[in-house]
ZADO-1210 file (C-alpha; in nm, 4 decimals, padded with zeros to 6 digits):
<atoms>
<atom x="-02.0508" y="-01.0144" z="01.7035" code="UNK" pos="1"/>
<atom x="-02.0077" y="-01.0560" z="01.3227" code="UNK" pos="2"/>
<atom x="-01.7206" y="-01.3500" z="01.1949" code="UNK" pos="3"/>
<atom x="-01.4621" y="-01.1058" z="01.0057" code="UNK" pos="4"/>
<atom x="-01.5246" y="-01.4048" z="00.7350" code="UNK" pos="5"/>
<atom x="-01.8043" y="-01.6229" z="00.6065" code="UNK" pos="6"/>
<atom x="-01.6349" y="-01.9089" z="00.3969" code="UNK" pos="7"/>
<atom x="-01.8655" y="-02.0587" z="00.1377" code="UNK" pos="8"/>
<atom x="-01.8053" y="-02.4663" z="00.0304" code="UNK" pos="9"/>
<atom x="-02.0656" y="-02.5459" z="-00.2396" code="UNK" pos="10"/>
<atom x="-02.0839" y="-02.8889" z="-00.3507" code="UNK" pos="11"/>
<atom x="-02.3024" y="-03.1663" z="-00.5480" code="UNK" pos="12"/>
<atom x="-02.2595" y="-03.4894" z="-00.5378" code="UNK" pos="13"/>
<atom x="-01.8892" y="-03.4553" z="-00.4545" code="UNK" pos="14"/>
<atom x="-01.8384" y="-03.6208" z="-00.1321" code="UNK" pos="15"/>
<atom x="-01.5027" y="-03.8077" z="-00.2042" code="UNK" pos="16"/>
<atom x="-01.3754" y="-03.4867" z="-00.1628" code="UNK" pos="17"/>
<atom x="-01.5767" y="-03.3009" z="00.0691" code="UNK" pos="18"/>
<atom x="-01.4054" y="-03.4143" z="00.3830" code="UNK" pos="19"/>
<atom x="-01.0830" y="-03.2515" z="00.3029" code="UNK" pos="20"/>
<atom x="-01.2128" y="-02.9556" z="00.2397" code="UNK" pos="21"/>
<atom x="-01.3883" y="-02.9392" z="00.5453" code="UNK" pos="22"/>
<atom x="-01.0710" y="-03.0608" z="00.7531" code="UNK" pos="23"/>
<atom x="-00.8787" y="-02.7642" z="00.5885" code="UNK" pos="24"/>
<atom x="-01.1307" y="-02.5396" z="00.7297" code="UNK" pos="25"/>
<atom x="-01.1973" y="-02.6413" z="01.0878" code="UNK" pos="26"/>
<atom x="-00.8394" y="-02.6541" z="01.1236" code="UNK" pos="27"/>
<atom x="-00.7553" y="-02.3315" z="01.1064" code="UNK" pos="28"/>
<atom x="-00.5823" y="-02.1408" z="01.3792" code="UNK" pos="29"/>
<atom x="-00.8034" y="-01.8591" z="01.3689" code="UNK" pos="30"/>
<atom x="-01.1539" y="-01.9183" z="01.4902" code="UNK" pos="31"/>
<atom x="-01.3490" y="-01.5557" z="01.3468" code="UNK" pos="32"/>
<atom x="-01.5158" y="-01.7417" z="01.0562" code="UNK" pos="33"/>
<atom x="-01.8617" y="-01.9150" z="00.9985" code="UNK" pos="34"/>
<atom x="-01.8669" y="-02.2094" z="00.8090" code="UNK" pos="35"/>
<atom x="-02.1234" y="-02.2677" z="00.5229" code="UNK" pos="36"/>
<atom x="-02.2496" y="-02.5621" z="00.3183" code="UNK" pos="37"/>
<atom x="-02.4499" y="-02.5364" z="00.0319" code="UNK" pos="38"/>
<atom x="-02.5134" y="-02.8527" z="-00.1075" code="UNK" pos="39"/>
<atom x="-02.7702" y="-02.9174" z="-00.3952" code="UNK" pos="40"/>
<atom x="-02.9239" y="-03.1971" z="-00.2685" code="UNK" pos="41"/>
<atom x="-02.6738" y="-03.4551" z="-00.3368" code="UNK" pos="42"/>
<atom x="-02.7200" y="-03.8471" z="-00.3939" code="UNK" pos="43"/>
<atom x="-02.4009" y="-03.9493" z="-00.3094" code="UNK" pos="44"/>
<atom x="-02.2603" y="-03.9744" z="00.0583" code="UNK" pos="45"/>
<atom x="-02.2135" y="-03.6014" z="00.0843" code="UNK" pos="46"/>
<atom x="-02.4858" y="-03.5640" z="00.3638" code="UNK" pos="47"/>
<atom x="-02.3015" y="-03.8413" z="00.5402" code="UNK" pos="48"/>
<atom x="-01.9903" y="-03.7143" z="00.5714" code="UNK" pos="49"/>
<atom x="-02.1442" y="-03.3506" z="00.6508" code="UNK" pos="50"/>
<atom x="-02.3080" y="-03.5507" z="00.9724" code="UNK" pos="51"/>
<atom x="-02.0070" y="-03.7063" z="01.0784" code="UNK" pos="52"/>
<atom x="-01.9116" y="-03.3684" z="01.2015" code="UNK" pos="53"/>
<atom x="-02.2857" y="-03.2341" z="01.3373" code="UNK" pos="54"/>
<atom x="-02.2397" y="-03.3202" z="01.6728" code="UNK" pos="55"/>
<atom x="-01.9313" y="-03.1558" z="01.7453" code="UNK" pos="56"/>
<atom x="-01.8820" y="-02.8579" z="01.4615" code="UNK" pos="57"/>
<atom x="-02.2243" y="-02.8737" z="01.2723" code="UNK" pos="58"/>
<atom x="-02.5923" y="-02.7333" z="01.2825" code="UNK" pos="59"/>
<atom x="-02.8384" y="-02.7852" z="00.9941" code="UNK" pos="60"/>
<atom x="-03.0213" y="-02.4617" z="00.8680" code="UNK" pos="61"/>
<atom x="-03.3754" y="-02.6560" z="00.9372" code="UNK" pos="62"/>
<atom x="-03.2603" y="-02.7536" z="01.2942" code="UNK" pos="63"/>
<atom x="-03.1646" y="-02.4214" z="01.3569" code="UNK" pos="64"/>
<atom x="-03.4516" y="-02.2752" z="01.2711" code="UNK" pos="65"/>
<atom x="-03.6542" y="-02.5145" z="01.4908" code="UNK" pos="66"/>
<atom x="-03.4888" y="-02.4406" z="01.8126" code="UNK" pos="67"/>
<atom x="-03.5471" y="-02.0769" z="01.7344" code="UNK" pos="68"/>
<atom x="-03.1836" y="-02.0009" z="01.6454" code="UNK" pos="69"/>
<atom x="-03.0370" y="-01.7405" z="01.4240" code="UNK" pos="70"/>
<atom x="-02.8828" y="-01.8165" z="01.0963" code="UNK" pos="71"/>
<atom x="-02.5068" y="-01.7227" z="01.2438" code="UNK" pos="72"/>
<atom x="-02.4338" y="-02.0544" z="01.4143" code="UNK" pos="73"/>
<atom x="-02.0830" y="-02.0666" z="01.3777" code="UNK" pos="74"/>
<atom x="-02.0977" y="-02.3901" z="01.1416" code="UNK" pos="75"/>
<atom x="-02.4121" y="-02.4383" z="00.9252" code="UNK" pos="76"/>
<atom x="-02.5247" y="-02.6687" z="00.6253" code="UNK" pos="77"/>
<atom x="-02.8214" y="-02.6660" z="00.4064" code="UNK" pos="78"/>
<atom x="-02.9369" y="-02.9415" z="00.1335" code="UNK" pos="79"/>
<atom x="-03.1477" y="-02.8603" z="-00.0990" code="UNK" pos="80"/>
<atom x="-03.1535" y="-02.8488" z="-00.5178" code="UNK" pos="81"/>
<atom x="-03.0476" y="-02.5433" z="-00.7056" code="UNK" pos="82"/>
<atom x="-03.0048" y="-02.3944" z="-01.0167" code="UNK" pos="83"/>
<atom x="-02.6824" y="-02.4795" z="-01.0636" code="UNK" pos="84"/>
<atom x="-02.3392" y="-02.3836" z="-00.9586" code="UNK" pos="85"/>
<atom x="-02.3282" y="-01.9640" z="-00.9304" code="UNK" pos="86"/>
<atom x="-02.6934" y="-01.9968" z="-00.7910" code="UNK" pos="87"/>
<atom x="-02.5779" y="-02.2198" z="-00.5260" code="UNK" pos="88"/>
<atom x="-02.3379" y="-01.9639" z="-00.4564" code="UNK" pos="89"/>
<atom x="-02.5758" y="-01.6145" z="-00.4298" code="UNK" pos="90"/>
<atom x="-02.7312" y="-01.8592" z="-00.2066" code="UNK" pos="91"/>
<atom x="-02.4593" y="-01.9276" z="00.0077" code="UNK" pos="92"/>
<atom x="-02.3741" y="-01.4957" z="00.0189" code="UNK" pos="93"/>
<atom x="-02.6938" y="-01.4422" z="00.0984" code="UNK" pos="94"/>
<atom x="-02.7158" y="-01.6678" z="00.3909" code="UNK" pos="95"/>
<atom x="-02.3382" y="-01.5352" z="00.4901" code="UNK" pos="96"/>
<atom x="-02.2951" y="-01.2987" z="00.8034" code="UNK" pos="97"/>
<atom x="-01.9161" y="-01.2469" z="00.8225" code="UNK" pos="98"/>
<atom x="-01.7701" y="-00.8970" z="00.6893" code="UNK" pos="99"/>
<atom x="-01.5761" y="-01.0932" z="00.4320" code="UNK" pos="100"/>
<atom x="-01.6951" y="-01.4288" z="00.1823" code="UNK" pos="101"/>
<atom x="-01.4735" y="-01.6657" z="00.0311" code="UNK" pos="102"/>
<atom x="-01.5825" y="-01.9364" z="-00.1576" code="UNK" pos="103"/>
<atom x="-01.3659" y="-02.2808" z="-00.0897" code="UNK" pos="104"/>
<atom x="-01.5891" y="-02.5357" z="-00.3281" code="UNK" pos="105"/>
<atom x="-01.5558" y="-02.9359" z="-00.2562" code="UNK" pos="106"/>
<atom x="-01.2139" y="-03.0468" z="-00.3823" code="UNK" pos="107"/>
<atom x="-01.0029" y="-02.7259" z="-00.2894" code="UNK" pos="108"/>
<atom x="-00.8518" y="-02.6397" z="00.0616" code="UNK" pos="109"/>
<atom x="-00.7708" y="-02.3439" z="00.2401" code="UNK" pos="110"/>
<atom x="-00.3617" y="-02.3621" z="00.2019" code="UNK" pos="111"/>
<atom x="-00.2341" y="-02.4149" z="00.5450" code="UNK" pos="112"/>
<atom x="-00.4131" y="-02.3801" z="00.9245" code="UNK" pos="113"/>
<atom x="-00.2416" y="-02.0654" z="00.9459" code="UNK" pos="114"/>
<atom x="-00.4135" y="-01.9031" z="00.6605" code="UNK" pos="115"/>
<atom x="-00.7207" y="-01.7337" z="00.7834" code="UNK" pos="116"/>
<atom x="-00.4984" y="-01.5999" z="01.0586" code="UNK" pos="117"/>
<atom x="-00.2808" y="-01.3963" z="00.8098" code="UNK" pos="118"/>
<atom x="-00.6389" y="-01.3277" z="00.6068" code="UNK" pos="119"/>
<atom x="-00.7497" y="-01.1671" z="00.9654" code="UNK" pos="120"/>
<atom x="-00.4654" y="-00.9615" z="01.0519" code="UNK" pos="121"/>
<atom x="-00.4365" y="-00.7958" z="00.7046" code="UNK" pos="122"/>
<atom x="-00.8248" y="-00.7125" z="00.7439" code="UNK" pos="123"/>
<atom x="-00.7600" y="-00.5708" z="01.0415" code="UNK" pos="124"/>
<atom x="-00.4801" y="-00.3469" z="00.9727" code="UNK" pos="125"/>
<atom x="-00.6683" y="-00.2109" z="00.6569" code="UNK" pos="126"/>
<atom x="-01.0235" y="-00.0686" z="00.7312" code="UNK" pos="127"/>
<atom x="-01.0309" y="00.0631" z="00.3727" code="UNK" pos="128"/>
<atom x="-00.9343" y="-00.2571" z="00.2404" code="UNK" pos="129"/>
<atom x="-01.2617" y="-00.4222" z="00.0088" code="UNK" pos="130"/>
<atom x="-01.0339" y="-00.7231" z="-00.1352" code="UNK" pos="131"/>
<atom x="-00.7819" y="-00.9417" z="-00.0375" code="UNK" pos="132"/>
<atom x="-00.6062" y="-01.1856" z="-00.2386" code="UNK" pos="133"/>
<atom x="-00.3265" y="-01.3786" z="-00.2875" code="UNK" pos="134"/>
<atom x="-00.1683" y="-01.6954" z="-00.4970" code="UNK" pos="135"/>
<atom x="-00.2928" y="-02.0194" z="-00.5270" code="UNK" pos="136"/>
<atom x="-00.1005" y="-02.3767" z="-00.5933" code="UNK" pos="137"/>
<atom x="-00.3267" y="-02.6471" z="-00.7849" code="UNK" pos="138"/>
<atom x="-00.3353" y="-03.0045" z="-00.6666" code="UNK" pos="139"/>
<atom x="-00.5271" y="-03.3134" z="-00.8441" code="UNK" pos="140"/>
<atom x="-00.7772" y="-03.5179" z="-00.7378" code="UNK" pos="141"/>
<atom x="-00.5128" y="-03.7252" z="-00.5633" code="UNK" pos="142"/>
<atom x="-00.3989" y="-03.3787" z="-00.3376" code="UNK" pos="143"/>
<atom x="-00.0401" y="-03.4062" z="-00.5593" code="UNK" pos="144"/>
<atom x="00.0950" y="-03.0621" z="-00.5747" code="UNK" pos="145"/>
<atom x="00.0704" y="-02.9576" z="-01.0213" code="UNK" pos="146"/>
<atom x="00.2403" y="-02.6085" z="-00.9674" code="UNK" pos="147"/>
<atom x="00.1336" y="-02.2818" z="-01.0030" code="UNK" pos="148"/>
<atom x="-00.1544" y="-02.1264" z="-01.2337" code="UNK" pos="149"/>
<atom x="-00.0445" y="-01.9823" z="-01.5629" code="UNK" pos="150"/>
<atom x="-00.2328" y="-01.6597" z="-01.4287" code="UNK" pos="151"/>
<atom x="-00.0313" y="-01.5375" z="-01.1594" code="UNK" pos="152"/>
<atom x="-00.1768" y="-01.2895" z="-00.9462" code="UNK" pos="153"/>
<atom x="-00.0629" y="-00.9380" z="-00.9784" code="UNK" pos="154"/>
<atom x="00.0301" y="-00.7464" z="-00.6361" code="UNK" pos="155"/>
<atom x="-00.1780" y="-00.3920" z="-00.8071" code="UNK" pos="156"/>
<atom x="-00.4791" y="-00.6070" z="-00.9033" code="UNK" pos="157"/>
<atom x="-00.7285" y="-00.3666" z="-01.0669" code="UNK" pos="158"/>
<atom x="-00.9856" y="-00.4025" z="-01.3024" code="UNK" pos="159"/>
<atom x="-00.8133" y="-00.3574" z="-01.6124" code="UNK" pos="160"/>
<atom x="-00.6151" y="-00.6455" z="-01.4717" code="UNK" pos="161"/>
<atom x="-00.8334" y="-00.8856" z="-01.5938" code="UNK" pos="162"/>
<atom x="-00.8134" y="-00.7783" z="-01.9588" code="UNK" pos="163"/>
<atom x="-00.5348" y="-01.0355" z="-01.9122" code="UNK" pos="164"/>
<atom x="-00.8130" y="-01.3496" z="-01.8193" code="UNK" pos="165"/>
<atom x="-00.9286" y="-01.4225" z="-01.4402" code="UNK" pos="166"/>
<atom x="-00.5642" y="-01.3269" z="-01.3114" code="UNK" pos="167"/>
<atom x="-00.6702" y="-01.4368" z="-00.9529" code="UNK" pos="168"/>
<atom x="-00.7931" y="-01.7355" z="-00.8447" code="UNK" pos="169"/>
<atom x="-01.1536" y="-01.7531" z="-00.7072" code="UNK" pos="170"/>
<atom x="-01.0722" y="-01.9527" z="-00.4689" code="UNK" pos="171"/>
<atom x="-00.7770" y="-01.7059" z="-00.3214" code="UNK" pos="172"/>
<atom x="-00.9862" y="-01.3794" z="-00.3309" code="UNK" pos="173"/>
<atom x="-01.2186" y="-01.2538" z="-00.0122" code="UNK" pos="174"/>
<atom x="-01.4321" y="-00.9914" z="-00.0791" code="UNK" pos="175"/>
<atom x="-01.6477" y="-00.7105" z="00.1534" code="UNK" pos="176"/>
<atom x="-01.9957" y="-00.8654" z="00.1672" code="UNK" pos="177"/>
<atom x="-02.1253" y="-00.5111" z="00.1092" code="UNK" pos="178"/>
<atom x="-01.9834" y="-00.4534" z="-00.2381" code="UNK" pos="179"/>
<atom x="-02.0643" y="-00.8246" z="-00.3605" code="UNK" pos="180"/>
<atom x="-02.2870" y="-00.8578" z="-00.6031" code="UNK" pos="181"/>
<atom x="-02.4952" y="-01.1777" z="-00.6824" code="UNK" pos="182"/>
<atom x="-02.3610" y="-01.3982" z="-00.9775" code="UNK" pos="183"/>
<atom x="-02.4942" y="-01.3589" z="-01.2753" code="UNK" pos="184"/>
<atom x="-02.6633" y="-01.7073" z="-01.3628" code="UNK" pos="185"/>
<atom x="-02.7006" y="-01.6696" z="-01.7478" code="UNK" pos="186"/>
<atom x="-02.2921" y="-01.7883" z="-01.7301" code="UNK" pos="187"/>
<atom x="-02.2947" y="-02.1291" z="-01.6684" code="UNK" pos="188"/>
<atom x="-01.9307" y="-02.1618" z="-01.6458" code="UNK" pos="189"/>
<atom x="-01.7403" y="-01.8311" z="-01.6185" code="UNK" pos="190"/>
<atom x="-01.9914" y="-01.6256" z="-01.4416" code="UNK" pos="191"/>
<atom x="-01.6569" y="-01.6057" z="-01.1375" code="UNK" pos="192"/>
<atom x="-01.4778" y="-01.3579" z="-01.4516" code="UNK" pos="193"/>
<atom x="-01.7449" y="-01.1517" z="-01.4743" code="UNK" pos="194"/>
<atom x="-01.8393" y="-01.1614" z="-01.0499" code="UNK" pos="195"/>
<atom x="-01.4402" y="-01.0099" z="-01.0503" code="UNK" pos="196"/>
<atom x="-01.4778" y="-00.7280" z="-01.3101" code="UNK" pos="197"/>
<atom x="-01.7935" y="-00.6174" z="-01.0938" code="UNK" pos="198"/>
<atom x="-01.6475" y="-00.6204" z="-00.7385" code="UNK" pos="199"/>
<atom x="-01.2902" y="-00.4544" z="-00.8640" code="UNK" pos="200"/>
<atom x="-01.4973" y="-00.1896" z="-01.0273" code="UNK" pos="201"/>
<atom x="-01.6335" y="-00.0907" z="-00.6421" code="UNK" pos="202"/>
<atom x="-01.3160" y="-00.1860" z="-00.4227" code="UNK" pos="203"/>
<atom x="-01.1980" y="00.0973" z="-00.2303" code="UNK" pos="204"/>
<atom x="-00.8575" y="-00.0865" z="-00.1955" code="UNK" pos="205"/>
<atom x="-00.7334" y="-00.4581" z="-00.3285" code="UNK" pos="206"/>
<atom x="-00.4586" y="-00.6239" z="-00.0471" code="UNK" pos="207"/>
<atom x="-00.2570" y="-00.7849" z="-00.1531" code="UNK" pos="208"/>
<atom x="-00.0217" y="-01.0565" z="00.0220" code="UNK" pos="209"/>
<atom x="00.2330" y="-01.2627" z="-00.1300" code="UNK" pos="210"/>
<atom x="00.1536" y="-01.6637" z="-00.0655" code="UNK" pos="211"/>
<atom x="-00.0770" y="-01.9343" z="-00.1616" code="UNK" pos="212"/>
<atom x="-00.4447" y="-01.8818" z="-00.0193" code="UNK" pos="213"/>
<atom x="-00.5637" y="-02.2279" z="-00.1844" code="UNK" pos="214"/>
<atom x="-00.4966" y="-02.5491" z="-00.2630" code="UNK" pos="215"/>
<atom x="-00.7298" y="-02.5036" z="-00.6415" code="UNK" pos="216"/>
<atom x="-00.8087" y="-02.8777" z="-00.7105" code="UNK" pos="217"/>
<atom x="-00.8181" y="-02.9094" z="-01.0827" code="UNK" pos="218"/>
<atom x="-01.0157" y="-03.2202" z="-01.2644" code="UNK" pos="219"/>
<atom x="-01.0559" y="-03.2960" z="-01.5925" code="UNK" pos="220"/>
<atom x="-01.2581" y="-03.0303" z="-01.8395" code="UNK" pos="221"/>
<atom x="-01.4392" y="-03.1426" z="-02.1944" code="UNK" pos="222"/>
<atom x="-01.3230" y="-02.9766" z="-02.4833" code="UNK" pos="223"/>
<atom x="-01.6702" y="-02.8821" z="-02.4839" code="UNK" pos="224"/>
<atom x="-01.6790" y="-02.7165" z="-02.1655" code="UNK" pos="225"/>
<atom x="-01.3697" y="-02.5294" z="-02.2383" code="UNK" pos="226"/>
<atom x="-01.5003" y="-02.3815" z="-02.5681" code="UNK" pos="227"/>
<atom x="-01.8159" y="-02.2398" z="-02.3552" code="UNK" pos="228"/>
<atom x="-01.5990" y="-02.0820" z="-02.0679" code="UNK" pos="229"/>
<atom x="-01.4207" y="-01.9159" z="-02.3597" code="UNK" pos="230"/>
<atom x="-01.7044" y="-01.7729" z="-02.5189" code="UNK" pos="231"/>
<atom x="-01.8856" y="-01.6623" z="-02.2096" code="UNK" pos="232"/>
<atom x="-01.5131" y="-01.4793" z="-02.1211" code="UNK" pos="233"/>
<atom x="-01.5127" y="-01.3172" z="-02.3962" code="UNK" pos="234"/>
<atom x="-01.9080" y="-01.2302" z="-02.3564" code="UNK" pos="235"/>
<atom x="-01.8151" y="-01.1195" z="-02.0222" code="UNK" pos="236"/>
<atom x="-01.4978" y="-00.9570" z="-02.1422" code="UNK" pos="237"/>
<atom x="-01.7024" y="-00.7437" z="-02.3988" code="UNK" pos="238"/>
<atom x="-01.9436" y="-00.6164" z="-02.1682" code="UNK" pos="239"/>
<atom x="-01.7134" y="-00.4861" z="-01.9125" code="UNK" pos="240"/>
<atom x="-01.4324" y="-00.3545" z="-02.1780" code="UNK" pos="241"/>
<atom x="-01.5911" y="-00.3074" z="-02.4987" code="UNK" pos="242"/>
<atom x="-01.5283" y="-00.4655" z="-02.8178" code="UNK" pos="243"/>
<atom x="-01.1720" y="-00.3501" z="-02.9988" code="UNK" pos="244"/>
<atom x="-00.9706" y="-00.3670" z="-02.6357" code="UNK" pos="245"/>
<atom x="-01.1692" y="-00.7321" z="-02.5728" code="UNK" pos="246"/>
<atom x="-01.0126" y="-00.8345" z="-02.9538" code="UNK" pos="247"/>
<atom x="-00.6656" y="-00.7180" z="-02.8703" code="UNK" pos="248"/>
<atom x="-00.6928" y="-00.8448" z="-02.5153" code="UNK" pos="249"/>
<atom x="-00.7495" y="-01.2342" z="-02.6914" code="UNK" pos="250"/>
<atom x="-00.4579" y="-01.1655" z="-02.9220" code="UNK" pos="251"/>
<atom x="-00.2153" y="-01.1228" z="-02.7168" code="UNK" pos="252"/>
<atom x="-00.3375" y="-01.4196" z="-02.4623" code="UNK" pos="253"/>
<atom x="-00.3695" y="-01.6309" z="-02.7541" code="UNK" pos="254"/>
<atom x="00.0264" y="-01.5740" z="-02.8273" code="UNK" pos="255"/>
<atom x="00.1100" y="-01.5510" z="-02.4687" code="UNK" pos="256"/>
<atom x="-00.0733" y="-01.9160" z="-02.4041" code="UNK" pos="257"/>
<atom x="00.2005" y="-02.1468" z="-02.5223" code="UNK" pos="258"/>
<atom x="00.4748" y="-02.0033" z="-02.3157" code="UNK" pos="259"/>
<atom x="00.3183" y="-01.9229" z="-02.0278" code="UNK" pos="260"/>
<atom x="00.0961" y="-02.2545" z="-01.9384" code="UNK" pos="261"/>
<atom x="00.1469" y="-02.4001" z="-01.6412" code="UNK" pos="262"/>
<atom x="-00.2229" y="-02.5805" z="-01.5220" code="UNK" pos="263"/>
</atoms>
């Protein structure tokens, strides 16, 4: 039988926080999930701490394969290089079996053990249901709670929603496998906005429920690197909107900003 969820970790060189993201996940209360790794063929202790747990939770995709094993063990891991963040993650989607993926990267947590279990029940009472989402809280590299985002997540999420920015974290949003489409790899930084705008464009219905899905672990971003997400956003933005509601759509977050910033 098919997991009702696949949940997606991708990391790189990361493993000082890798273990609590795993912990958040093999504690939950509700079993229906599979559990993937996709690491990009770290040089850190990542593949270490991934083998602590093999015995008892883990199987690696090769050692699968050699005992003639399908790809839906329960728990797998694969370590290999990549092209980067969003590839990493098509990868991990297309190796996914559950009805549902969510993408919990090194560094964040799943919110509480009970989480999946409320993530379950809602998919079960809605057959029509193609999203579910709720809030998330951001923590440090330390796990110290920071508050809320600035973007707090609408309960009538649509597309046009996002004329506002990524108004839902990526880490508290499950989509239907069937309507996910692969990232788009020419973003090197906000390819998630544009991943959103595509999926809410095909969702039959968008659940929401009203508490934190994620603990969003937030580190330290260049000025650089901020600059880029911006312009691919608006790139992204453009594309999906067109130009004159894109413009307005930056006006009013660029007077919004200052009032509403949170983390």
């Amino acid at each position: 039988m098919k997991p009702k969820v696949s949940v997606i970790t991708i990391t790189f060189n990361a493993g000082r926080f890798l273990q609590k993201t795993i912990e958040s996940i093999i504690n939950q209360s509700n079993k229906d999930f599979e559990y993937l790794i996709i690491d990009g063929g770290s040089k850190d202790n990542t593949l270490d701490i991934i083998q602590q747990y093999e015995n008892e939770h883990f199987t690696s995709m090769e050692e699968a394969q050699k005992r003639e094993e399908t790809i839906s063990q329960k728990i797998l891991w694969i370590s290999e290089p990549d092209k980067g963040l969003y590839d990493a993650m098509n990868k991990g989607m297309h190796l996914a079996h559950g009805d549902f993926v969510w993408f919990i990267n090194a560094g964040d947590k799943i919110y509480d053990d009970t989480t999946m279990q409320t993530v379950v029940d809602t998919i079960d009472n809605n057959s029509s249901c193609d999203v579910v989402y709720g809030q998330s809280i951001i923590i440090d590299e330390e796990d110290n709670i920071r508050g809320e985002r600035h973007k707090i997540a609408p309960k009538n999420l649509t597309k046009k929603s996002l004329l506002n920015g990524l108004v839902v974290c990526h880490q508290s949003i499950l989509v239907r496998k069937n309507i996910a489409p692969d990232y788009d790899i020419k973003y090197r930084i906000s390819a998630d906005y544009d991943w959103v705008c595509k999926v809410l464009a095909k969702s039959r219905q968008n659940c929401y429920i009203d508490k934190y899905f994620s603990r969003f672990m937030i580190a330290g971003v260049s000025a650089q690197q901020r600059k880029k997400s911006w312009l691919e956003r608006y790139d992204s933005m453009k594309k999906h909107f067109g130009l004159l509601p894109t413009l307005w759509a930056h006006c009013k977050i660029i007077l919004k900003y200052p009032f509403s910033h949170k983390e």
